[in-house]
C-alpha positions in Angstrom: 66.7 174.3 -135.3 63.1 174.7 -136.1 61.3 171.9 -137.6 60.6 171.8 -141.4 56.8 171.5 -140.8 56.4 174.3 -138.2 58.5 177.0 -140.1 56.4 176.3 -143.7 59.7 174.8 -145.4 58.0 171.1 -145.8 58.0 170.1 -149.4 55.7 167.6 -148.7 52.6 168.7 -149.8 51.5 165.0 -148.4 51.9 165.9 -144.8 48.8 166.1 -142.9 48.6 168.1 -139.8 47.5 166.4 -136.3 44.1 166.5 -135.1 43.8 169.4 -132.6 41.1 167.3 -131.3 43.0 164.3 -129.6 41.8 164.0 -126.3 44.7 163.9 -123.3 44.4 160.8 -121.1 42.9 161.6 -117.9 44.5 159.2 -115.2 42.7 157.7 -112.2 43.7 160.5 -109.5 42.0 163.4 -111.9 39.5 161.1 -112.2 38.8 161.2 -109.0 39.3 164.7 -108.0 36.6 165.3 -110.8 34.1 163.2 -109.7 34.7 164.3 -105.8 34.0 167.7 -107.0 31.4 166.9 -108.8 29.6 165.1 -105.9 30.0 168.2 -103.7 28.6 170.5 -106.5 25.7 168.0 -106.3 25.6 168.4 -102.8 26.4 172.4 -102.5 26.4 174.1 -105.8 29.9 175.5 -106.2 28.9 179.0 -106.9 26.9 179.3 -103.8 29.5 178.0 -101.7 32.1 180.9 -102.7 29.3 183.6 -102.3 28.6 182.2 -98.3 32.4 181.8 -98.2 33.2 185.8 -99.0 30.3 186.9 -96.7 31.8 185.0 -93.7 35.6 185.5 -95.0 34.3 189.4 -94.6 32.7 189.2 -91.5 35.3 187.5 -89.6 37.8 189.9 -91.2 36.1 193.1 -89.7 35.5 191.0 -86.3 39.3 189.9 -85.9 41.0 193.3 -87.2 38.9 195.6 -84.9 39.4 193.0 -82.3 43.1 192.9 -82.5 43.4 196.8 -82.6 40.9 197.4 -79.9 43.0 194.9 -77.7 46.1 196.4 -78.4 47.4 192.9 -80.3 47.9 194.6 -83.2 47.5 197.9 -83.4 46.8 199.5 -86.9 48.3 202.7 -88.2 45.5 204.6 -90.3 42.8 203.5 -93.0 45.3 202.5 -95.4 46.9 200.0 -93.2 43.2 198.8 -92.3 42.5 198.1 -96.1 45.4 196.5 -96.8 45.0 194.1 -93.2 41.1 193.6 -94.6 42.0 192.6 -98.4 44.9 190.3 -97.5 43.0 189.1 -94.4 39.3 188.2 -97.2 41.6 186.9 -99.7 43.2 183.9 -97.0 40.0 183.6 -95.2 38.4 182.9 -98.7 41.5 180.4 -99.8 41.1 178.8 -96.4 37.4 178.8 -96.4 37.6 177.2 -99.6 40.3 174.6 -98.2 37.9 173.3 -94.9 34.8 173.5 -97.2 35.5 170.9 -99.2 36.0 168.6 -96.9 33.3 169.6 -94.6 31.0 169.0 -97.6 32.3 165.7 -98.1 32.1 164.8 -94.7 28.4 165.7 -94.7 28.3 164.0 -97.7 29.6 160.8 -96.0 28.0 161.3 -92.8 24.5 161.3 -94.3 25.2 158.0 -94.9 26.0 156.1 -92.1 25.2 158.7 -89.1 21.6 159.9 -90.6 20.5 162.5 -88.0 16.8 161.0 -88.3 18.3 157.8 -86.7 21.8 158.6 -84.8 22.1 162.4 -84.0 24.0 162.0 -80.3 26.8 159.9 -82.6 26.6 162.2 -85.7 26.6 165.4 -83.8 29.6 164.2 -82.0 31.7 162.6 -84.9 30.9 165.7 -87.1 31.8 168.4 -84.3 35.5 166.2 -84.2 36.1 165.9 -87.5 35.4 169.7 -88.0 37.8 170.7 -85.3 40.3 168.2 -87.0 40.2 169.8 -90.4 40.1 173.7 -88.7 43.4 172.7 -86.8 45.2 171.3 -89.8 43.9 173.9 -91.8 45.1 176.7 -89.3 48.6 175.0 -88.6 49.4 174.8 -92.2 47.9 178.3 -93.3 50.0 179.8 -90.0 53.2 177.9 -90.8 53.3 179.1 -94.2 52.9 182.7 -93.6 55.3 182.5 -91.0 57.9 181.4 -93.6 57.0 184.2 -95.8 57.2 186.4 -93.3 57.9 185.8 -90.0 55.1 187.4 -86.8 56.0 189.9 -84.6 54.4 187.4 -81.7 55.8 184.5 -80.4 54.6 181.6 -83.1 52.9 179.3 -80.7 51.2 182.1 -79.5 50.1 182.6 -83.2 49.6 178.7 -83.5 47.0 178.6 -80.7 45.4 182.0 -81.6 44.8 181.3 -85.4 43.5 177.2 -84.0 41.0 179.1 -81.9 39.4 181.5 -84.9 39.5 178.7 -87.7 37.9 176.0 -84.8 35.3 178.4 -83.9 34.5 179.7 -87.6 34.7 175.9 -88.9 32.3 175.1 -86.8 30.0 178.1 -87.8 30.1 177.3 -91.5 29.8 174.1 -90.7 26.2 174.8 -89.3 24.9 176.9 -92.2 26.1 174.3 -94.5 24.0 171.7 -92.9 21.0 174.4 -92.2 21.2 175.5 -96.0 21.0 171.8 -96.8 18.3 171.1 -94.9 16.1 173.9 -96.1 17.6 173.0 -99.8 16.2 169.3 -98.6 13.1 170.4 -97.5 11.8 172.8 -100.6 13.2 170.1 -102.8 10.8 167.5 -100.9 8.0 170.4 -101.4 8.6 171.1 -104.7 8.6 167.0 -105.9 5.3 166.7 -103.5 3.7 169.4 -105.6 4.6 167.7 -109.2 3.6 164.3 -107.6 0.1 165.6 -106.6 -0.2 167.6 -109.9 0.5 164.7 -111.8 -2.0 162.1 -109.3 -4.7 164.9 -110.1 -4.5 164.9 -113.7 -4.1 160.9 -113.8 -7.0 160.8 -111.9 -8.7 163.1 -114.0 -8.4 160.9 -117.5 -9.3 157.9 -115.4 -12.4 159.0 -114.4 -12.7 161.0 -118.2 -11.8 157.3 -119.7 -14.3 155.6 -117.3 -17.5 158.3 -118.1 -17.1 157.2 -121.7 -19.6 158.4 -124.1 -19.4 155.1 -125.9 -19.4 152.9 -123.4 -22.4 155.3 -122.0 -24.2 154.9 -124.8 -23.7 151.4 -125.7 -25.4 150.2 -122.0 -28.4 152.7 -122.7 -28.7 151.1 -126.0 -28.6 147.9 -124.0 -30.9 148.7 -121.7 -33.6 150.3 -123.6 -33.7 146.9 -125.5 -34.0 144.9 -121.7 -36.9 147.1 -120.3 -39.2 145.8 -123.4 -38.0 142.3 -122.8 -37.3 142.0 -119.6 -38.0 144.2 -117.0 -36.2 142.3 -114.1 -33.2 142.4 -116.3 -33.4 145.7 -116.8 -33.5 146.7 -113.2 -30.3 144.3 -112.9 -28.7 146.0 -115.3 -29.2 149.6 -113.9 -28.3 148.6 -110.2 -24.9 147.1 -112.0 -24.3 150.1 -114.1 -24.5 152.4 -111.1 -22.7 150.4 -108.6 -19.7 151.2 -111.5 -19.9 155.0 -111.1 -20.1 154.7 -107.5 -17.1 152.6 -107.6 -15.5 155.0 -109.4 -16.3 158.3 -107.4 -15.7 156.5 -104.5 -12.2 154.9 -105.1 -10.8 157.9 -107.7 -8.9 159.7 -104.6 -7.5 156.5 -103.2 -3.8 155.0 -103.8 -5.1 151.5 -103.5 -8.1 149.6 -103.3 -7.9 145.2 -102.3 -8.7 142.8 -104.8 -11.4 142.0 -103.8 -12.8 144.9 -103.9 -11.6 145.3 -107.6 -13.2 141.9 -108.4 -16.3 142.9 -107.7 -16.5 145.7 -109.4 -15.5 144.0 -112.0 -18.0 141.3 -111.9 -20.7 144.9 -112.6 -18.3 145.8 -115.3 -18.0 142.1 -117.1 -22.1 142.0 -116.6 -23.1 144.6 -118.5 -21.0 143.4 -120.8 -22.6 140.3 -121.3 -25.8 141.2 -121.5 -24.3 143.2 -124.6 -22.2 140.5 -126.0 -23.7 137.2 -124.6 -21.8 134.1 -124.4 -19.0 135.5 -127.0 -17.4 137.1 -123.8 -16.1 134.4 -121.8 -14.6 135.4 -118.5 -12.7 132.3 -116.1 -11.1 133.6 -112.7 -9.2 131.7 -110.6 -7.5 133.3 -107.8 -5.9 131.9 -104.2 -8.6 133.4 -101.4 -5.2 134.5 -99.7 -4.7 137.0 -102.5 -7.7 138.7 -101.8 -6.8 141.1 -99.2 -3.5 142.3 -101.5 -3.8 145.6 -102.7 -3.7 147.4 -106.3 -4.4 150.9 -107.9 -8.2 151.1 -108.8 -9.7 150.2 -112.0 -6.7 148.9 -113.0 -8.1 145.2 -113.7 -10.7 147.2 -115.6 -8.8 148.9 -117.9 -7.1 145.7 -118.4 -10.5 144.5 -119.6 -11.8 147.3 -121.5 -8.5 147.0 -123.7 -9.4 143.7 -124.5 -13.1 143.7 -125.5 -12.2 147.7 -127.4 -8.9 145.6 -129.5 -10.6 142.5 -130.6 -13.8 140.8 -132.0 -16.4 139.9 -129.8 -18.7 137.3 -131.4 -20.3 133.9 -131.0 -18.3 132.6 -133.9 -15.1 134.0 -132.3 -15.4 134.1 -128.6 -13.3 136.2 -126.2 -11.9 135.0 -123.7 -10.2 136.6 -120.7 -8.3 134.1 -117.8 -7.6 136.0 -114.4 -5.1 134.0 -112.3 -2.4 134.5 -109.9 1.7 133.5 -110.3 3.4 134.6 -107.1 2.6 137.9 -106.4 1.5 139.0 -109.9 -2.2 139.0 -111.2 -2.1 138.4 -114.5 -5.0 138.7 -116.9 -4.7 136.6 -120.7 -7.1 136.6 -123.6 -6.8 135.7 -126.8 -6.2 137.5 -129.5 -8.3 138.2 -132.6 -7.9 141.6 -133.6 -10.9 143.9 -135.1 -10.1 145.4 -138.6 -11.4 148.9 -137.5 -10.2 149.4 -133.8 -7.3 151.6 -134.9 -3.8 152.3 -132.9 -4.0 152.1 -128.8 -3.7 155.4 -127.6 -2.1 153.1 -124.2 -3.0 155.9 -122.7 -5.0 153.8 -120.0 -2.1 151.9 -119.3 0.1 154.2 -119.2 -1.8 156.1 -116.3 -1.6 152.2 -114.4 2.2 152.4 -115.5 2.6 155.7 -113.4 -0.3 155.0 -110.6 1.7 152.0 -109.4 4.8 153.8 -109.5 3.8 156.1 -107.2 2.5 153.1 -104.4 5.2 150.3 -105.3 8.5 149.6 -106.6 7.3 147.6 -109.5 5.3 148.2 -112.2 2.9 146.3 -114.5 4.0 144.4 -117.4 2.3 143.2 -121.1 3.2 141.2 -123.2 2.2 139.9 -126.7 2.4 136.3 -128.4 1.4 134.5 -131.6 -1.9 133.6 -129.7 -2.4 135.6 -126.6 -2.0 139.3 -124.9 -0.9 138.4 -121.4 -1.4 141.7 -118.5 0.9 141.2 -115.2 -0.1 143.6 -112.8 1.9 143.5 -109.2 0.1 142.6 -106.2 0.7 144.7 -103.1 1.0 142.6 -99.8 0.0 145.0 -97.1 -0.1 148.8 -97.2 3.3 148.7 -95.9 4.6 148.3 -99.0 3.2 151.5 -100.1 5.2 153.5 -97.5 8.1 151.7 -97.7 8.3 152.7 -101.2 8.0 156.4 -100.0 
């Protein structure tokens, strides 16, 4: 008897229909199948696979028919016969194809991992050349065994057996090298392709570094500065243009580098935070206090100056309101405070400059700079980098 609600005789016009949309439980072994799958489509896109599978399924059909009839081990009996032999014999080479792909794949998959050929090729090139034999003989076995149920061979079975272990052996281990060859060429023009982005980006990060550092403002604010000094003070003034050029010669000549030491960065610094001062006087107050051992560490250029520049562009500079910037060391972090005392006019941060330190120091080390904000202060922590080491390490 049909139920009242599927053959439209419910009176209950209060009955409402089941969502269509319920989802069926998934249980742990689909679970997993999906996410094996899904690793090996990672690996070896799916769609890729079955187009190498067909060409080789084809290949070693027409190999292994016109072998067998040239041999007299099976003879065929005219063109139709052939392209029945070749159909039949593409549609089980691509099933079984299919069936020692998949876990070739995930072998590679597993064997990248703990027998890298960069580091153990005798080991991986022997474990791998087993296992694919391994698979290729159960494969064979199984594929023979069942056929020979359906429908029994004219030769003697373990004739068949050892014959059938022989081709799926031989074209395991085939497929098993353009597997690994594709892979390593994918591997390769992957590598290529990232190395291009990487040094597209690098060039135009270095680009708005040096466009931030050959800042019109900033320009004309120290020509302002020192048109004043050579009426004043002409010793000054000299000062003040040997400081200002040994900045732009900094800059040209650290722009193409990953890192520069700290040292280094200090004293260009020291140019930067002078002609500074002779702009704002005492109402820039600078106090660094760093371990000498720290020194020699390493950091993407200019970026204690940009650091700097963010604080004298964000806040007030006066004698009546002081700025004052701390430079210290905790651990293996620089970090760079001041207080703050924001100007009414300075407008929203772009953080474009810090966002270009954010993605210089990703590309050198595994950690990156951080800022911070308080009632009182705006605290910088940018990572210190031991020993260039580091830097390849993190490539």
């Amino acid at each position: 008897m049909t139920p009242a609600f599927l053959s439209g005789q419910n009176k209950n016009h209060n009955y409402q229909k089941p969502y269509l949309t319920e989802r069926i439980p998934v249980g742990p072994n689909q679970k997993e199948r999906l996410m094996a799958f899904k690793r090996i489509n990672e690996l070896f896109p799916l769609q890729k696979l079955l187009y190498l599978l067909l060409a080789i399924a084809i290949g070693v059909q027409l190999i292994v028919i016109s072998f067998n009839h040239y041999t007299g081990f099976y003879v065929l009996d005219g063109f139709g016969h052939f392209l029945w032999r070749f159909a039949r014999g593409v549609a089980l080479s691509l099933l079984a194809g299919f069936i020692m792909a998949i876990p070739g794949l995930l072998i590679i998959r597993f064997l990248n991992q703990t027998f890298p050929w960069k580091e153990r090729a005798p080991q991986r090139l022997l474990v791998q050349l087993g296992l694919t034999i391994l698979v290729a003989l159960a494969v064979s076995t199984l594929t023979t065994l069942a056929l020979h149920t359906l429908r029994p061979y004219e030769s003697p079975l373990p004739t068949v057996l050892v014959y059938n272990a022989l081709i799926f052996s031989v074209v395991n281990i085939i497929l098993t090298a353009i597997l690994e060859g594709m892979l390593f060429f994918s591997k390769g023009d992957a590598a290529e392709q990232k190395a291009k982005a990487l040094e597209k980006e690098l060039s135009q990060i270095r680009f708005e570094v040096l466009k931030s550092q050959i800042n019109p403002h900033f320009m004309f604010n120290s020509l302002n500065v020192l048109s004043g000094l050579i009426d004043k003070d002409v010793n000054k003034a000299q000062q003040f243009i040997d400081e200002f050029s040994l900045i732009y010669r900094y800059v040209l000549e650290t722009i193409e580098k990953p890192v520069v030491t700290l040292n280094d960065e200090l004293q260009f610094v020291r140019s930067y935070v002078f002609l500074q001062q002779m702009r704002y006087g005492e109402a820039l107050e600078v106090e660094v206090n760093l371990p000498a051992h720290l020194l020699s560490s390493l950091l993407p250029p200019l970026s204690l100056q940009v650091v700097f520049e963010n604080a004298i562009k964000h806040n007030v500079v006066s004698p009546s309101s002081p700025l004052r910037i701390e430079v210290f060391a905790e651990d293996e972090w620089l970090v760079v405070k001041n207080n703050i005392q924001p100007k009414v006019s300075s407008g929203a941060s772009t953080r474009l400059g810090q966002d270009n330190m954010v993605k210089r120091y990703k590309m050198v080390c595994s950690r990156t700079p951080q800022f911070m904000v308080d009632m009182h202060h705006y605290t910088a922590r940018l990572p210190l980098i031991e020993t260039i080491q580091d830097e390849s390490d993190h490539h």
